[in-house]
Backbone as a printed PyTorch tensor [residue, N CA C, xyz], in Angstrom:
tensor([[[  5.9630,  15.0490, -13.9700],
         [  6.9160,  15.4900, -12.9720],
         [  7.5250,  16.8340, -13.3670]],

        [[  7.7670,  16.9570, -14.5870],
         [  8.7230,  18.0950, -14.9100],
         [  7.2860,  19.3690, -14.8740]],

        [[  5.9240,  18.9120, -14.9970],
         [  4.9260,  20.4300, -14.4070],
         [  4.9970,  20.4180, -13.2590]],

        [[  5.0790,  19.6660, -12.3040],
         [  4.9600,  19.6330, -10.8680],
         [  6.6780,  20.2810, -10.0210]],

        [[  7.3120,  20.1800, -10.9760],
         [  8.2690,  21.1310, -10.5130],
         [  9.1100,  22.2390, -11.0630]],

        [[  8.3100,  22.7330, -12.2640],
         [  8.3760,  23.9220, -12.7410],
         [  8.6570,  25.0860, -12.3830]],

        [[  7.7290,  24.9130, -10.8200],
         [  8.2480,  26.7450, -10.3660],
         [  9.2990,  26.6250,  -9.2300]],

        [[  9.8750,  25.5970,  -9.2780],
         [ 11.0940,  25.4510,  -8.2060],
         [ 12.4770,  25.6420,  -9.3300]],

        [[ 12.0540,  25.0380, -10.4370],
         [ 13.2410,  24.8480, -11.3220],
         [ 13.5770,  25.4770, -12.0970]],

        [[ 12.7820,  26.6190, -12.6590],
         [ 12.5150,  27.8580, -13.5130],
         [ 12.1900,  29.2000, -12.7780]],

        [[ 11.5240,  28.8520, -11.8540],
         [ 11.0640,  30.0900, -11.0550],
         [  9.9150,  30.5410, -11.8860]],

        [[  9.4560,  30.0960, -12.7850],
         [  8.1490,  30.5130, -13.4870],
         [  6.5960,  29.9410, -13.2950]],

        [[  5.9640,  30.9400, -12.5780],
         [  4.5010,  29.8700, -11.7600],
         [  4.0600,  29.2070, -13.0180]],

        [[  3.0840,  28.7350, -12.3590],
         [  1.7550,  27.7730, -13.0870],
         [  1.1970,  28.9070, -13.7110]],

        [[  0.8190,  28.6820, -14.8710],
         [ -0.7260,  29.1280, -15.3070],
         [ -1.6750,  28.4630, -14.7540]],

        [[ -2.8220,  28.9840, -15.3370],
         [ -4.5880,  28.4820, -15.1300],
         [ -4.6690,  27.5480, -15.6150]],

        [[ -4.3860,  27.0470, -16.8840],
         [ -4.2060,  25.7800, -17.6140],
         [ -3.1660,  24.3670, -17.2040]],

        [[ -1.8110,  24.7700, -16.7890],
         [ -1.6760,  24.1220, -16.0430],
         [ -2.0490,  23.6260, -14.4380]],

        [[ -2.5530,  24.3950, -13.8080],
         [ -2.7570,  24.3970, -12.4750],
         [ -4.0710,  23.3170, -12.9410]],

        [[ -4.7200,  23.0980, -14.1290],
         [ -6.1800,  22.7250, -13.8890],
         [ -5.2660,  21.2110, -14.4200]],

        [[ -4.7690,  21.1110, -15.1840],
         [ -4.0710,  19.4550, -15.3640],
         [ -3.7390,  19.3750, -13.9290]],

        [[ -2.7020,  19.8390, -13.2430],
         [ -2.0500,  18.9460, -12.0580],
         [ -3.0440,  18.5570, -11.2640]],

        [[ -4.1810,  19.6700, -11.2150],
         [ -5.4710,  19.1560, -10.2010],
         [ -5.7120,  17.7040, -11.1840]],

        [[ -6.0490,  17.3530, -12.2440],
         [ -6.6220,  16.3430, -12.6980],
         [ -5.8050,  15.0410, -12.3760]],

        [[ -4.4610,  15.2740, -12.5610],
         [ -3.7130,  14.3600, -12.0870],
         [ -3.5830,  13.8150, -10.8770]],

        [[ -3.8240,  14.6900,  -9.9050],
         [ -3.8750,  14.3730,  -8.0480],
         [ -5.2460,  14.1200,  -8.1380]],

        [[ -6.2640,  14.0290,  -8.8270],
         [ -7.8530,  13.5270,  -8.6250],
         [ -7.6340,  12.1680,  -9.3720]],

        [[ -6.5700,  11.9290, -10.3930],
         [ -6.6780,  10.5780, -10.8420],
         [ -5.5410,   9.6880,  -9.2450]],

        [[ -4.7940,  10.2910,  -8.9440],
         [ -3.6880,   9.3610,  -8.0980],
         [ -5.0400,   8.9820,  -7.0490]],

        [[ -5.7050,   9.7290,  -7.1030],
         [ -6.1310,   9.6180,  -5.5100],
         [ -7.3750,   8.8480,  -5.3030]],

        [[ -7.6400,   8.2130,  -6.5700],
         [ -8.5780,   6.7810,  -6.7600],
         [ -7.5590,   5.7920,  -6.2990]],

        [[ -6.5020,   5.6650,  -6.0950],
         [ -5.5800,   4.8180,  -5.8730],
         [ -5.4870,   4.4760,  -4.2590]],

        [[ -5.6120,   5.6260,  -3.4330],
         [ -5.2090,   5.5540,  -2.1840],
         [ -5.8650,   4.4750,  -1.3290]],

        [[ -7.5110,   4.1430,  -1.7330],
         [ -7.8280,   2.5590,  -0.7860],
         [ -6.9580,   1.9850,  -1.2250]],

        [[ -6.6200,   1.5920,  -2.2380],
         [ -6.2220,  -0.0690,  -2.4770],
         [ -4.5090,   0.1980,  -1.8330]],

        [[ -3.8760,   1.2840,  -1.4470],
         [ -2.4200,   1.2950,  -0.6670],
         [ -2.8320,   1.1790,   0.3580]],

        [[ -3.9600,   1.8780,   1.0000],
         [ -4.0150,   1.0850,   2.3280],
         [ -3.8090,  -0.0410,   3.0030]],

        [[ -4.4850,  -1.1810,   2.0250],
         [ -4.5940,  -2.2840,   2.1990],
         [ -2.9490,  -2.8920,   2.7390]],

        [[ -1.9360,  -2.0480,   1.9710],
         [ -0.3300,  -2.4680,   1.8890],
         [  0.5910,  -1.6410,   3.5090]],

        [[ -0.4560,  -1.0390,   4.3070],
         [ -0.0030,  -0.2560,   5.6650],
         [ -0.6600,  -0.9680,   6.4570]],

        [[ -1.2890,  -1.8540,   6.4580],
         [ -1.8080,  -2.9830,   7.5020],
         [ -0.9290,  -3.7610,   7.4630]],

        [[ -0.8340,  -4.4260,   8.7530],
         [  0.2110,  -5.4970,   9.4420],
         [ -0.1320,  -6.9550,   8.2360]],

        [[  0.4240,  -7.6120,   8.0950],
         [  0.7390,  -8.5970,   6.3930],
         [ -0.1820,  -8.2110,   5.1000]],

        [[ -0.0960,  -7.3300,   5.0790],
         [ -1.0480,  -6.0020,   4.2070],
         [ -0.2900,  -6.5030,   2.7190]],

        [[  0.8130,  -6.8990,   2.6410],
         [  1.4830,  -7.5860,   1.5640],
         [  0.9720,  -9.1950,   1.0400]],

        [[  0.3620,  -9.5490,   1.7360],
         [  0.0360, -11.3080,   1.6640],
         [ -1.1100, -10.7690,   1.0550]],

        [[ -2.0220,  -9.9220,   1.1600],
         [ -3.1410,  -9.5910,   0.2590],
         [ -2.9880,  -9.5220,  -1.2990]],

        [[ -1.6150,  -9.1860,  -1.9240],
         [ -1.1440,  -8.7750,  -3.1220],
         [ -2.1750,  -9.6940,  -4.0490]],

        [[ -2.1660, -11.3650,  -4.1390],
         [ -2.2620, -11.9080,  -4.5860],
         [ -4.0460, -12.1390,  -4.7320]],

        [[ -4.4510, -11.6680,  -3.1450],
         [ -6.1400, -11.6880,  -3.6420],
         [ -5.9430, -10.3770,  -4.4460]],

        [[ -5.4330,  -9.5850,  -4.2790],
         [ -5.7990,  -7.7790,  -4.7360],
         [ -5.9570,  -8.1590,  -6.5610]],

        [[ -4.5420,  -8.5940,  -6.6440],
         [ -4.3130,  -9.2840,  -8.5020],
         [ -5.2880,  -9.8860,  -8.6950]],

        [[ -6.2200, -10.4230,  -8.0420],
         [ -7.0320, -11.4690,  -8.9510],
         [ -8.6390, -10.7700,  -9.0640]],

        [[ -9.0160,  -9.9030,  -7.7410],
         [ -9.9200,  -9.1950,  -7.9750],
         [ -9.8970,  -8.0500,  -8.8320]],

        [[ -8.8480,  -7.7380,  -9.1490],
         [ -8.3160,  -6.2230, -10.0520],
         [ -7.8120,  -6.5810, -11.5460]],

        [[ -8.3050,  -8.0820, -11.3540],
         [ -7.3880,  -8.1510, -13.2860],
         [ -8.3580,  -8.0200, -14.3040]],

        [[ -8.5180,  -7.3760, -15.0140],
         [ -9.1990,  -6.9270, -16.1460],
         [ -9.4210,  -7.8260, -16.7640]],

        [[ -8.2030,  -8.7790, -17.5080],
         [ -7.7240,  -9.3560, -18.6280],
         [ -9.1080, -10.1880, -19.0510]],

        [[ -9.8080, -10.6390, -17.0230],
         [-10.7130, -11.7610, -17.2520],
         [-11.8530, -11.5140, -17.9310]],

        [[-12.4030, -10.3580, -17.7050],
         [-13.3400, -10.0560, -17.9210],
         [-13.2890,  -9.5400, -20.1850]],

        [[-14.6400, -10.1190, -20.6020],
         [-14.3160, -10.6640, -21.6570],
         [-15.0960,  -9.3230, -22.6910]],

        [[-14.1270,  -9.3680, -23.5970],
         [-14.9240,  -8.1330, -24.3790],
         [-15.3450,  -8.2590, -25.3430]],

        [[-16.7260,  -7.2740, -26.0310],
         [-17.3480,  -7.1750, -26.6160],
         [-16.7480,  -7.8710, -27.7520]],

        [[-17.3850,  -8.6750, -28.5840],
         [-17.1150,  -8.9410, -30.0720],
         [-17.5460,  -7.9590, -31.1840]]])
C-alpha cells in the first residue's frame, strides 16, 4: 500500500523498478477475481462453504 500511494503522498513518481512490482502485484490480485464473482451472484454467499472445501489445500497430502 505505502508503493501504491507514493506519488500522491510524496509527490515522488514511480521508478521502472517499482512500476514493474506493482504490475506483479495487480497480476497476482487478479487470479483472484473468478472466485469473487462467485460472491456478486444472488446467494453467491451460501457457496462459501462448497468454495472452502474445493480450495483447501490442507487435504491434499505431501510429499514424504
Amino acid at each position: 500500500m505505502d508503493l501504491l500511494m507514493k506519488p500522491r503522498n510524496t509527490g515522488i513518481p514511480w521508478t521502472r523498478e517499482e512500476i514493474v512490482h506493482l504490475k506483479g502485484y495487480i497480476r497476482h490480485l487478479a487470479h483472484y477475481v473468478p472466485f469473487m464473482i462467485i460472491f456478486l451472484l444472488p446467494f453467491g454467499s451460501l457457496m462459501l462453504p462448497a468454495m472452502a472445501e474445493v480450495l483447501d489445500r490442507r487435504r491434499t497430502r505431501r510429499p514424504l
